[in-house]
C-alpha positions as CSV (number, residue, x, y, z in Angstrom):
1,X,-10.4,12.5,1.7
2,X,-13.9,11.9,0.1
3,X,-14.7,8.6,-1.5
4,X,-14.8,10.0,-4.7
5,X,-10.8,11.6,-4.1
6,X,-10.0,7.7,-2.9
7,X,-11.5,6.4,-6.4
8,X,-9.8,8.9,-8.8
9,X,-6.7,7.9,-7.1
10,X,-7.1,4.2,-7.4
11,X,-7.2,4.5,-10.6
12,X,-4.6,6.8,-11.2
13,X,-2.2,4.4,-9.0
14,X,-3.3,1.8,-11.5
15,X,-2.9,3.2,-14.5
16,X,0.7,3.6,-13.2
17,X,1.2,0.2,-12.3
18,X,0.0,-1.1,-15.4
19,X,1.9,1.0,-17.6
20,X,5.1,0.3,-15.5
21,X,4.8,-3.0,-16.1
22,X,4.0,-2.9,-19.8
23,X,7.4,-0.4,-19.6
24,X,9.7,-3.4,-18.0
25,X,8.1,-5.9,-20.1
26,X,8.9,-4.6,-23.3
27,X,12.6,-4.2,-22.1
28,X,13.1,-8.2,-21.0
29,X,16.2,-9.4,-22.2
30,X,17.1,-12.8,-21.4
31,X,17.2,-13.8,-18.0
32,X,14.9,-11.2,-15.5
33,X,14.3,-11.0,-11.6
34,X,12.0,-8.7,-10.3
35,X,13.1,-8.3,-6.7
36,X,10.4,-6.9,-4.0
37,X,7.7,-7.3,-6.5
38,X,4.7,-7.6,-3.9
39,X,1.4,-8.6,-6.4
40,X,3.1,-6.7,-9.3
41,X,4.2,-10.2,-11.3
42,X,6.6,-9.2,-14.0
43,X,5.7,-12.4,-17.2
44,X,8.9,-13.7,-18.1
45,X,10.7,-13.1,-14.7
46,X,11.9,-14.7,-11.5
47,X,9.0,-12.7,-9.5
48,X,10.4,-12.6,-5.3
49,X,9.7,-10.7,-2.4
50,X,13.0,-12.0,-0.8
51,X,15.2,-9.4,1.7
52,X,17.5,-7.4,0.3
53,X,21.2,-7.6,0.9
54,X,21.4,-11.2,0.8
55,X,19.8,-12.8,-2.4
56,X,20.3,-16.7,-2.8
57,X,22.0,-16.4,-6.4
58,X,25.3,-16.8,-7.9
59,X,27.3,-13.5,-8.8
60,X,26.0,-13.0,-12.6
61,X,22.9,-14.5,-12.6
62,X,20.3,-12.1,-14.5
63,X,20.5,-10.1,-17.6
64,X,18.2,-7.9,-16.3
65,X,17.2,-6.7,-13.0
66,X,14.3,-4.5,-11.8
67,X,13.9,-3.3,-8.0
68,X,11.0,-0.8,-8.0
69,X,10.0,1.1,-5.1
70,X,11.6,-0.8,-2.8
71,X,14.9,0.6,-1.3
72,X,12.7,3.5,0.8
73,X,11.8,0.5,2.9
74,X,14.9,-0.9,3.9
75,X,18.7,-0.5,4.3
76,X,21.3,0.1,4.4
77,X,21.0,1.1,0.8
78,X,24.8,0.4,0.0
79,X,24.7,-3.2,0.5
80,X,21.5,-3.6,-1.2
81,X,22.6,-2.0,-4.4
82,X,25.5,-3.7,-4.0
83,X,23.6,-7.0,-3.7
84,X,22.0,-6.2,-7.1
85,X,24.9,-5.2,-9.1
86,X,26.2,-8.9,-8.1
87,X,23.6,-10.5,-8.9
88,X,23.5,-8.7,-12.8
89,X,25.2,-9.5,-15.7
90,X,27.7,-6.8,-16.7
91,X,27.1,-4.5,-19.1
92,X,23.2,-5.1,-19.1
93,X,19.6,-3.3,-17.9
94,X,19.5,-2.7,-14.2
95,X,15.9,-0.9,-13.3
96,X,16.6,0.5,-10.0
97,X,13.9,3.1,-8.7
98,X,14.0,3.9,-5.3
């Protein structure tokens, strides 16, 4: 891949990122964690990069919560979803994207 090919795809990838964001942002309600977020800080949120099955919060803690592109790096993928259906409110957003 040229340099050129490694540019257009920078930008590309963040265009993404940035509009993702912007995406989430504008759905916040109440309380938010943004598990696995790496350098992509979600304003308004409980930002952590902590491991997935075992999240130090209380069953019902967040209205909303957003794991994005994170489960294809880890497993097993029942107990981690598992983990963040705990962790959320009932009847609220969950933003899971593997």
């Amino acid at each position: 891949m040229d340099k050129l090919n490694i540019e257009w795809l920078k930008g590309k990838l963040n265009f993404y990122f940035r509009y993702k964001r912007q995406l989430l942002e504008s759905m916040i309600e109440g309380s938010c964690i943004n598990i696995g977020c790496g350098s992509h800080i979600i304003k308004n949120a409980v930002n952590i990069d902590e491991e997935l099955p075992h999240l130090p919060y209380p069953d019902n803690s967040f209205d909303t919560v957003i794991c994005s592109d994170v489960l294809k790096h880890i497993g097993p993928h029942k107990q981690a979803i598992g983990e963040l259906l705990r962790i959320a409110r009932k009847n609220n957003y969950h933003s899971i994207c593997i």
